[in-house]
N, C-alpha and C positions, 0 to 999 in steps of 0.2 A: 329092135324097137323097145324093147325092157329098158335096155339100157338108155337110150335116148331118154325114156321114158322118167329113167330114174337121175341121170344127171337134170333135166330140167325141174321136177319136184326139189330136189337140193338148191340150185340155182336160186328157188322162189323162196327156200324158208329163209338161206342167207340173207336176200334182200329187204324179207319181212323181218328177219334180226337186226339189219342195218340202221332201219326205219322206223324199230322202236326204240335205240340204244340213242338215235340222234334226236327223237321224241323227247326223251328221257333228258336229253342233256340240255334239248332250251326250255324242256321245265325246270331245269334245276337253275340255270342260268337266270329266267325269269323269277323265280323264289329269290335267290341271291340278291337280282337287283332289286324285288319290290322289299326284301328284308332291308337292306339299306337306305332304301329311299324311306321307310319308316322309322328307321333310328335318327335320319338325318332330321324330318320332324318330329322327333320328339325331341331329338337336343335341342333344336332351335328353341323352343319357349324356356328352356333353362339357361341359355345365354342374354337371353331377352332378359329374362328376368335380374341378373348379375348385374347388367346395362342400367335399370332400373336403379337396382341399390344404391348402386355409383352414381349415378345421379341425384338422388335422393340426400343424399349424405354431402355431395358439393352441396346442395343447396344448402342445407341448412346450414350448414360451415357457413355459407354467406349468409345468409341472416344475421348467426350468431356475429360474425361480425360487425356485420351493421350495426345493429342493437349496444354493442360495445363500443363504434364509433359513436354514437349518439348520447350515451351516457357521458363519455369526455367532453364531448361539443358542451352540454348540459354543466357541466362542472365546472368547466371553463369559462362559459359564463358566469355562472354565481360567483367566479373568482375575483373575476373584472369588476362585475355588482360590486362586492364587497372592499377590492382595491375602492373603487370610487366615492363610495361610501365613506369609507375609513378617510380618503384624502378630503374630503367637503367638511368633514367632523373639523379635522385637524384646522383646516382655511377659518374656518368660523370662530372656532376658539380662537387661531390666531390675530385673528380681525377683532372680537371683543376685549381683550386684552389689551390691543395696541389702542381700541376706544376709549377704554374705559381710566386707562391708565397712564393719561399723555410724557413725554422725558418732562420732568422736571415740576411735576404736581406735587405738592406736599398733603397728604394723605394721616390718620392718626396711627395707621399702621406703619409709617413712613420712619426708618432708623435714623436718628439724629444725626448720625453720621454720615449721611447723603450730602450728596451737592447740591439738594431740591431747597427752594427760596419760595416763600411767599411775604415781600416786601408788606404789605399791609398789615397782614398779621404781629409780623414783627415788630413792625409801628407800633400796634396798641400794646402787645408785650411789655415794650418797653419802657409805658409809662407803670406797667406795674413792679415791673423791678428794681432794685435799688441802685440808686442812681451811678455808682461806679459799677455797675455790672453789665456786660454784651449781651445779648442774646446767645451770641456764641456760645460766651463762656458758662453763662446758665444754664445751657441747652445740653452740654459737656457731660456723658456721664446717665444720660438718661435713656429707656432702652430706647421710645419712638418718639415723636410728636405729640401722641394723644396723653402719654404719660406726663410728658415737660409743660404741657398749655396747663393740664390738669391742676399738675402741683403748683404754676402759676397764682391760677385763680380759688385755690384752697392758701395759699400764703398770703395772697391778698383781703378775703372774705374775711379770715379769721386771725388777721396780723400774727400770724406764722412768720418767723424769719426765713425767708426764701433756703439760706443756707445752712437751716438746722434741717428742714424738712427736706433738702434737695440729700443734704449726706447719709440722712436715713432713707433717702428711697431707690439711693445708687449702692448707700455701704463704701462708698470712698470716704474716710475723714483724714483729717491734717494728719500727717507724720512726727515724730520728735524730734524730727530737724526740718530746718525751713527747704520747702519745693520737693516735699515728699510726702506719701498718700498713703494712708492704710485699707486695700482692698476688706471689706466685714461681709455681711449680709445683706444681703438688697431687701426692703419690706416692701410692702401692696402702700398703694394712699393711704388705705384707713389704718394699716398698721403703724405710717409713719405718724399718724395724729395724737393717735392715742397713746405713742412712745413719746412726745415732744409734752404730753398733757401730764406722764408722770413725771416728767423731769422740771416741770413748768412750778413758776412760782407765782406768777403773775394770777389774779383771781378768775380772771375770762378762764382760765384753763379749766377750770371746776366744773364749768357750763356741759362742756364735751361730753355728756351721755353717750355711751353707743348706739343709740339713737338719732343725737344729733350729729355723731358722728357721720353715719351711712349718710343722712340725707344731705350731709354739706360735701361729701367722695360722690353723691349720685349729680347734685348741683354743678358742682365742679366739672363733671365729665360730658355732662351736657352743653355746660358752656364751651368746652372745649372742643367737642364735633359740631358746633354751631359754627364756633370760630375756623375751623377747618374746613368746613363748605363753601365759606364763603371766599 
């Protein structure tokens, strides 16, 4: 009986050994999983968060983008503005010019050397020059039209010889052999008057104050863009 006795006491603490050791072990199992199941949320909000950044940063990349497309759009306009601009400037000038300035107007800025003609003018021209002389060849030598009418009606006003005052006011005179030209000095109007007045013998020449000189170069130049207007 002892011994029954004592195998079945053994028997019980074995079992009660068994039953705390496998106790033991789905507590430790259960620690285990509930320790990972809380690692696993708390990494999550730190990947959440990296997901964030990332996003965060495309966006603004697009923005920034944008913001830089819009500045070009913006530039690119004002370029075309100013293309446009720049080409209406240019049309307008070109259009006043082509008004104002028809082929073949005789103007007092107008180089004698032109092919421009105003037949009327030249008409009256030529009763003030002497009678073997062309307009042409009058006109030969002088820089424009406002100059040539000028010294016209100052050789007529003040019986100036057309060809004393035309060779002081080009600086072309005769050569020392005949159909040759000595290039000098070219004078103003009133320098040519007042050179023809020292050289002059005639009494009218006396008259010539620099006084009356100015006003008979101011006379003269106004009958000359008179005559060129019209």
């Amino acid at each position: 009986m002892r011994l029954v006795s004592i195998l079945a006491a053994l028997a019980l603490a074995l079992n009660v050994t068994a039953l705390s050791a496998a106790g033991q072990g789905r507590g430790n199992g259960g620690a285990k999983k509930a320790t990972q199941t809380t690692r696993t949320k708390t990494d999550t909000p730190k990947a959440h968060g990296k997901t964030q950044t990332t996003t965060q940063k495309t966006t603004q990349t697009t923005k920034a983008q944008a913001r830089a497309a819009k500045v070009e759009t913006r530039t690119a306009r004002a370029d075309a503005k100013a293309a446009r601009k720049a080409g209406t400037i240019a049309t307008t000038t070109t259009t006043a010019t082509t008004t104002t300035t028809p082929t073949g107007e005789v103007t007092a800025t107008t180089p004698t050397t032109s092919s421009g003609k105003n037949p009327k003018l030249e008409a009256r021209l030529k009763t003030m020059l002497p009678a073997d002389m062309t307009v042409q060849d009058a006109m030969a030598g002088f820089k424009n039209w406002g100059q040539f009418v000028a010294a016209v009606h100052v050789s007529n006003n003040l019986n100036i010889p057309f060809a004393d005052l035309k060779a002081k006011m080009t600086g072309i005179t005769p050569g020392p052999t005949p159909g040759t030209t000595i290039q000098g000095t070219p004078m103003s109007l009133g320098q040519a008057i007042q050179s023809w007045k020292a050289e002059s013998t005639i009494p009218e020449a006396g008259t010539l104050t620099p006084t009356v000189i100015q006003t008979e170069v101011k006379k003269a130049e106004d009958a000359a863009s008179s005559d060129l207007r019209q």
